[in-house]
C-alpha positions as CSV (number, residue, x, y, z in Angstrom):
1,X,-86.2,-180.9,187.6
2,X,-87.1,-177.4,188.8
3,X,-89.4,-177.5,192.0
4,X,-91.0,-173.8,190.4
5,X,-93.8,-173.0,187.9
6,X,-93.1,-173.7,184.4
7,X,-92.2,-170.5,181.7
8,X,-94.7,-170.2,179.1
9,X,-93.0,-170.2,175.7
10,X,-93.2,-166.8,174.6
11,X,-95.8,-166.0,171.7
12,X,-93.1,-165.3,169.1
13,X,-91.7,-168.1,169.9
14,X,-94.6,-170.1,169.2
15,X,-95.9,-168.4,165.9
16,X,-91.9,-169.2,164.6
17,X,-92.5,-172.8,165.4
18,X,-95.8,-173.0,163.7
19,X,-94.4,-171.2,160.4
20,X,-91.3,-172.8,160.5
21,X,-91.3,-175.7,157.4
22,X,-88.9,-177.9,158.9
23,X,-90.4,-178.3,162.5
24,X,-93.0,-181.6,162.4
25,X,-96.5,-180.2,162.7
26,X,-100.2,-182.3,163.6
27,X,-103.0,-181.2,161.6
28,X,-104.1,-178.3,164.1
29,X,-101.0,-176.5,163.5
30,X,-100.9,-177.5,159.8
31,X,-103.8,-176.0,159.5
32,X,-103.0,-172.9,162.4
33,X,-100.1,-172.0,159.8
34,X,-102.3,-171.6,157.1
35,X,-104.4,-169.3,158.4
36,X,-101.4,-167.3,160.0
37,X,-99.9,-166.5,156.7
38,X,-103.6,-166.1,155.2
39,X,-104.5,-163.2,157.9
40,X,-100.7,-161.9,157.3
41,X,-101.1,-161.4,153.3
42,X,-104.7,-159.9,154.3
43,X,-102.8,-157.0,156.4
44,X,-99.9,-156.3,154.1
45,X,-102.7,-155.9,151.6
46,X,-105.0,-153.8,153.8
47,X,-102.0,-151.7,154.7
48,X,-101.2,-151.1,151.2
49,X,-104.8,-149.9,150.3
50,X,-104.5,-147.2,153.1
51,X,-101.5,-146.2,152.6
52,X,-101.7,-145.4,148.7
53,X,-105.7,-144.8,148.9
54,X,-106.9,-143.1,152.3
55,X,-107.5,-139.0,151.8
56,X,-108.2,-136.5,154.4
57,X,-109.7,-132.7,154.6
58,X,-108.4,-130.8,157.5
59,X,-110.5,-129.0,158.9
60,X,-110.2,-125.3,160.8
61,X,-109.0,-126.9,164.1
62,X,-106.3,-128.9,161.8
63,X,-107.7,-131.8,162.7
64,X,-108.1,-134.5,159.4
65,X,-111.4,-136.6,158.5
66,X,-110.0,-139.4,157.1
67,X,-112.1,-141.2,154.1
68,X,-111.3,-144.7,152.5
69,X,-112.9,-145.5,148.9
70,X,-115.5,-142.7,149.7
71,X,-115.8,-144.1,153.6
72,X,-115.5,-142.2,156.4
73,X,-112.6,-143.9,158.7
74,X,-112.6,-141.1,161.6
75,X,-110.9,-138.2,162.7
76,X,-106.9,-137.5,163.7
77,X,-104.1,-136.2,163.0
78,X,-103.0,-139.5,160.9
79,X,-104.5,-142.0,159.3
80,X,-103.4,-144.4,162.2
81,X,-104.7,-142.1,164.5
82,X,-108.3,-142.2,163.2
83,X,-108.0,-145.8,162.6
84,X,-106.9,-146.8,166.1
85,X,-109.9,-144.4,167.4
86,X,-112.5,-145.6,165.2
87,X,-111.1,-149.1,167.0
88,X,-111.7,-147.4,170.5
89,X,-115.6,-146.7,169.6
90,X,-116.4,-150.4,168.7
């Protein structure tokens, strides 16, 4: 046995383990799973509805307003870009 502090299991790692069918699971991570795949549906569907439904109006400094079912996400120069600064305010 090694006399030095443990490695933590990387987080990758961990979330394969969780998701993978074949490795035994107690209810916690039964129910861990579920909400992993739940929240990972939610983002391929949220990613969808930006990227086939955001708009933006440039304005004279070329800078976009980006708007989202008649919403206003923020400003930048992408749609990820007004997204992660709109983050950065809250």
């Amino acid at each position: 046995m090694s006399d030095g502090p443990y490695q933590a299991t990387p987080h990758s790692d961990l979330i394969a383990q969780i998701l993978d069918p074949r490795i035994p699971k107690n209810e916690r991570e039964h129910a861990a799973a579920r909400e992993i795949e739940r929240l990972r549906a939610d983002a391929e569907r949220f990613e969808y509805v930006i990227d086939h439904h955001a708009r933006s109006d440039p304005d004279m400094s070329g800078q976009h307003h980006w708007m989202l079912m008649g919403r206003g996400i923020g400003r930048g120069q992408t749609i990820r870009e007004a997204i992660d600064a709109a983050r950065r305010k809250e």
